[in-house]
LOKEMI-704034 format. One line per field, with one value per residue (C-alpha): x, y, z; residue in one letter. Coordinates in Angstrom, 2 decimals, always signed. Layout:
LOKEMI-704034
x	c(X  ...)
y	c(Y  ...)
z	c(Z  ...)
residuo	c(A  ...)
end
This chain:
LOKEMI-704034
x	c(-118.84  -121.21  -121.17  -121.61  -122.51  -119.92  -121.97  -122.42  -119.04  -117.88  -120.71  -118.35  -115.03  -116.43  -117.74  -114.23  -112.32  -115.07  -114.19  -110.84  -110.63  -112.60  -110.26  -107.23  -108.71  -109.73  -106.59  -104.00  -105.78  -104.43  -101.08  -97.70  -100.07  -98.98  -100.48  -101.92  -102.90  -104.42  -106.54  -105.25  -108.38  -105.86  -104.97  -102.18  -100.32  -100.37  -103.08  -103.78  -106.82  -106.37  -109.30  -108.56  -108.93  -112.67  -113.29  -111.93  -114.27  -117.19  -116.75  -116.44  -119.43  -121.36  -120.91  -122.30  -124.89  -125.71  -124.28  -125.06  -127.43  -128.09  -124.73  -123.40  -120.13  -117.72  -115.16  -112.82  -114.33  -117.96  -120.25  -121.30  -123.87  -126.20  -127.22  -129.88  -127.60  -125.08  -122.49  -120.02  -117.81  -115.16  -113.25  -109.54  -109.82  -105.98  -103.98  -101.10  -102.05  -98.44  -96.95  -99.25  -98.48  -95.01  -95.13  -93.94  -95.86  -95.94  -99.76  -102.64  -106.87  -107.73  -111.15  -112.67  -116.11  -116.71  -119.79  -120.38  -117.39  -115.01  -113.04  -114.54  -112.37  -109.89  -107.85  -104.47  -104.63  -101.36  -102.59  -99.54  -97.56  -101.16  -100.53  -103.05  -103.56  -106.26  -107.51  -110.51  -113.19  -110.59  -108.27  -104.59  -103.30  -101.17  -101.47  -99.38  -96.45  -94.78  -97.88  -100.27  -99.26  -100.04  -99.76  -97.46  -96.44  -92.37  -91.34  -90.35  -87.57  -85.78  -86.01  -82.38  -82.81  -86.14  -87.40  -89.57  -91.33  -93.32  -95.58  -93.86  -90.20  -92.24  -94.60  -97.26  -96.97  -94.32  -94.85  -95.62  -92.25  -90.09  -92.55  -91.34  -87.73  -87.43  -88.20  -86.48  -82.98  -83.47  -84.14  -81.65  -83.23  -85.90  -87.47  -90.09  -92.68  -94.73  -98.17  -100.17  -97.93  -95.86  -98.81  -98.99  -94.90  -95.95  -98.62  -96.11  -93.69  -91.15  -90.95  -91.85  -93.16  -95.26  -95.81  -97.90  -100.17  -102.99  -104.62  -108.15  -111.08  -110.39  -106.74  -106.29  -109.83  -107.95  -104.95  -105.86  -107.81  -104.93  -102.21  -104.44  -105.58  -101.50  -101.24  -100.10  -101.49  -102.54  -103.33  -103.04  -100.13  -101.17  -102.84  -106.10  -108.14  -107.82  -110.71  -110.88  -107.50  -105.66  -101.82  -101.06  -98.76  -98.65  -96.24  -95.68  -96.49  -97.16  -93.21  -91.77  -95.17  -94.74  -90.67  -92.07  -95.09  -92.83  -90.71  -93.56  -94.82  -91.10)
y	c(+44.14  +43.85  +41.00  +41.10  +38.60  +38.77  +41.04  +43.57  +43.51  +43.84  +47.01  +48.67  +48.50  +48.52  +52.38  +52.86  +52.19  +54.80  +57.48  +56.91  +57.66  +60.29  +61.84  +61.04  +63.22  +66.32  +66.06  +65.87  +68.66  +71.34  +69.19  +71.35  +74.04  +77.56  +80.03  +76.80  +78.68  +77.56  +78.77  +78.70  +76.87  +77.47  +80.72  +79.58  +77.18  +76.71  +74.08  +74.66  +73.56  +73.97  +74.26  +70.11  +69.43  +70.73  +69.46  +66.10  +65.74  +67.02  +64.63  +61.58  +62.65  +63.36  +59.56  +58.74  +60.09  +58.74  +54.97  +54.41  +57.07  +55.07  +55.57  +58.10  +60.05  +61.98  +64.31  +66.68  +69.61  +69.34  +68.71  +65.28  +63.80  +60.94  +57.88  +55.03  +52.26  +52.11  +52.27  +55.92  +56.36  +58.58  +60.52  +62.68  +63.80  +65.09  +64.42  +65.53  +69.02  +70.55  +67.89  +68.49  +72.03  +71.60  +69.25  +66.26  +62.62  +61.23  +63.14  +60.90  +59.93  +57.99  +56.36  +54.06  +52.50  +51.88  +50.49  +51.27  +48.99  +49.57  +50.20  +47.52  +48.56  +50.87  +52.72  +54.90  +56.11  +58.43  +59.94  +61.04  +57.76  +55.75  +53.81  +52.30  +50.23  +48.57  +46.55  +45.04  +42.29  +40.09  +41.93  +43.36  +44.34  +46.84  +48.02  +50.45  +51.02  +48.03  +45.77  +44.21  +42.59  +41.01  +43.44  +41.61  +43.83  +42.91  +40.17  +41.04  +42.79  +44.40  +48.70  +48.97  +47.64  +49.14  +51.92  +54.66  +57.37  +60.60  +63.31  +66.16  +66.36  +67.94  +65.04  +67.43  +68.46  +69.13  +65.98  +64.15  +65.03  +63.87  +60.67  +60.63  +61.85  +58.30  +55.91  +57.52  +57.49  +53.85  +52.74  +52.26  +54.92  +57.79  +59.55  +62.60  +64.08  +61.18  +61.88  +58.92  +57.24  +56.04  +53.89  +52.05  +51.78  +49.45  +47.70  +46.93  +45.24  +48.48  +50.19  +49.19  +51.82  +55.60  +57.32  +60.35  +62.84  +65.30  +63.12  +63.08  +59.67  +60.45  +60.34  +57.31  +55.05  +54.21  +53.27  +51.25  +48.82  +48.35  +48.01  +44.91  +43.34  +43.44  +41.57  +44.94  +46.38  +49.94  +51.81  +54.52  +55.31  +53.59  +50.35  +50.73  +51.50  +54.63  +54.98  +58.99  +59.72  +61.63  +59.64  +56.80  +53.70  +52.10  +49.05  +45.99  +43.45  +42.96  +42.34  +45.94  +47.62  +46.21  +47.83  +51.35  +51.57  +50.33  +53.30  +56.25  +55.32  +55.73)
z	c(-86.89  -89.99  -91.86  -95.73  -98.49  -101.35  -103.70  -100.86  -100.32  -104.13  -104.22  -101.26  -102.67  -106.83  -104.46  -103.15  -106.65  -108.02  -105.47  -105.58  -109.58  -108.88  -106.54  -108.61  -111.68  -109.11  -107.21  -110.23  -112.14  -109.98  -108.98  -109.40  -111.16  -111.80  -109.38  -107.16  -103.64  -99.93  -97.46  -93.73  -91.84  -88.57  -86.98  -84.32  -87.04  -90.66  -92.09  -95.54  -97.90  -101.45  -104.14  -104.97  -101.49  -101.88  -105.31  -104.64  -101.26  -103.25  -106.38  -103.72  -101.90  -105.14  -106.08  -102.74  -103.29  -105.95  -105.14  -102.06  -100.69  -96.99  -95.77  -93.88  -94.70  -92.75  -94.73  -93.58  -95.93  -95.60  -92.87  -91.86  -93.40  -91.11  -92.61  -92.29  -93.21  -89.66  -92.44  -92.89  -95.42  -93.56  -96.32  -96.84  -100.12  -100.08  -96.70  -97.02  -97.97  -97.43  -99.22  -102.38  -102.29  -101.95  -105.47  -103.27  -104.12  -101.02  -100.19  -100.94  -100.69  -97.86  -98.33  -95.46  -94.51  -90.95  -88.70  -85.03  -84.16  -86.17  -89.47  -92.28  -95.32  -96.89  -99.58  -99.53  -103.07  -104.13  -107.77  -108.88  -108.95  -109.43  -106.39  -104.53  -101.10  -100.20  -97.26  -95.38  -97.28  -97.46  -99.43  -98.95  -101.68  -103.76  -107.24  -109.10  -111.16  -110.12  -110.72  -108.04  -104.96  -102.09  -99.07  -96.00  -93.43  -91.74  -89.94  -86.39  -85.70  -83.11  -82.78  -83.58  -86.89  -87.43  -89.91  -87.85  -89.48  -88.65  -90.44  -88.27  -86.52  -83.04  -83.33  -81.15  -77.90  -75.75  -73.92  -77.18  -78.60  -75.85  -75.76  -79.75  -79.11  -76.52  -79.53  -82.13  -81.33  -80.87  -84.34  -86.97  -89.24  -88.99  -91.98  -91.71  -93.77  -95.59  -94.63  -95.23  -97.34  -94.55  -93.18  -96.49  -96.52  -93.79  -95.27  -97.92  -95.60  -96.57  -92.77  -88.96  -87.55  -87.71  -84.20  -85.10  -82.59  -83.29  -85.78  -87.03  -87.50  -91.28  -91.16  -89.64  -90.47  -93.63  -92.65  -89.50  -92.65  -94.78  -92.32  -90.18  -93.55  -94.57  -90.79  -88.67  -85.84  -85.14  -81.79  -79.51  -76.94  -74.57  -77.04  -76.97  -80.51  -82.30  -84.88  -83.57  -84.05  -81.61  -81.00  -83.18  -83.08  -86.54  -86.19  -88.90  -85.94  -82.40  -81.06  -82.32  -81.18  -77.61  -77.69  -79.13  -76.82  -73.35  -74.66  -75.68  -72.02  -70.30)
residuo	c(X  X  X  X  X  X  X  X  X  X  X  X  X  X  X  X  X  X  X  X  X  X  X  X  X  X  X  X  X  X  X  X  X  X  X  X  X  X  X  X  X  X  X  X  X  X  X  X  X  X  X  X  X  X  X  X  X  X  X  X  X  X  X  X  X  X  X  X  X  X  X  X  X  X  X  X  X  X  X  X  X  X  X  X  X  X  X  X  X  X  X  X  X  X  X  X  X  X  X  X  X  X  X  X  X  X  X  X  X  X  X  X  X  X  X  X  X  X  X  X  X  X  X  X  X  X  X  X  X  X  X  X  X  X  X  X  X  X  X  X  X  X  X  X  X  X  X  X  X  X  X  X  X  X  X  X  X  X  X  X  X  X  X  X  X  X  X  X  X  X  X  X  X  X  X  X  X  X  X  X  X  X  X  X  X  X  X  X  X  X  X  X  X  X  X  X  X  X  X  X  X  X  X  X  X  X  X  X  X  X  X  X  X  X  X  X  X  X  X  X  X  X  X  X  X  X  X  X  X  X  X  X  X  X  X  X  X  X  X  X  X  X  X  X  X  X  X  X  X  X  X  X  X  X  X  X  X  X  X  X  X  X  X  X  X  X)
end
């Protein structure tokens, strides 16, 4: 993985905190508006993109333009763009798209940087409640209405007194759902619908667990940062990385990620 001195370091996440305000003005300005409306980019299933969702992306990727014009970025609005630098700023300027329509704050920006091997550093910014997480460059932290912190992810614990969440009660597939559906009723409490806020829950030392399928490299690129800066570990069903997304196993350490992943595998 790339190694940085301090003030290139500093210029990446000074870059982040810049998209990230960015995002929070585009994204609140049509939050809980009148008349607020979304696109369907699915046919089979409803996935919605909202004018913020496009202004938000465009505002982060006009700053990168501008800041760091070497780099590469991948957003899920706008094509990719190739850089010269081996570094890619992977970008979500809302996810949680549902969510924000619905008025709920639990959507959010998820900013990363990566390099050919891997996620360097990342943000989980919810607007609304001016929330952010942040890890990678040897930070893990939390800053919000409740001040800053230190991000520390749980102590070990055993399922049954664990806290498991999802995005969606079907999880994904068929399959993936009774994978799900072999975890869940072994925890002592299961919550739905959080989006990306879930994966900073556990950053934060609040939860144990997300299981989530049918992800994306820009949903998850973010959250794999903060969660292993906050001392978690995140991978696929079967443990290996997950940069690309696809099914995810977010736990708060490696004991209660063992139980869930002996128990997605049957």
């Amino acid at each position: 993985m790339t190694k940085f001195s301090d003030i290139e370091a500093q210029d990446i996440i000074r870059t982040a905190a810049e998209l990230a305000d960015a995002a929070r003005v585009a994204t609140l300005q049509h939050f809980r508006s009148d008349g607020l409306t979304a696109d369907n980019k699915e046919s089979v299933r409803f996935d919605p993109v909202t004018v913020a969702d496009r202004l938000s992306e465009e505002r982060m990727r006009a700053i990168l333009a501008r800041a760091r014009p070497d780099d590469g970025i991948l957003g899920e609005e706008f094509a990719p763009v190739v850089g010269r630098s081996g570094l890619t700023w992977v970008l979500d300027p809302i996810d949680g798209t549902r969510g924000y329509l619905s008025g709920t704050p639990t959507w959010g920006v998820l900013i990363s940087v990566r390099d050919a091997d891997g996620v360097i550093y990342g943000v989980i910014d919810q607007p609304y409640i001016g929330e952010r997480f942040e890890g990678g460059l040897g930070r893990a932290e939390v800053n919000g209405p409740m001040g800053r912190k230190v991000l520390r992810t749980r102590a070990a614990r055993p399922l049954s007194e664990a806290i498991l969440f999802t995005t969606f009660p079907e999880v994904g597939t068929a399959e993936e759902g009774a994978a799900f559906r072999r975890v869940a009723p072994k925890a002592k409490l299961v919550r739905y619908g959080m989006d990306c806020y879930a994966y900073g829950l556990i950053a934060a030392g609040q939860i144990d667990l997300v299981i989530e399928a049918g992800l994306q490299a820009y949903d998850v690129q973010a959250p794999i940062a903060v969660i292993e800066a906050a001392g978690g570990i995140v991978t696929d069903w079967s443990g290996r990385p997950c940069l690309e997304g696809g099914q995810v196993l977010a736990a708060a350490n490696k004991a209660i990620h063992a139980e869930a992943l002996a128990l997605l595998n049957g």
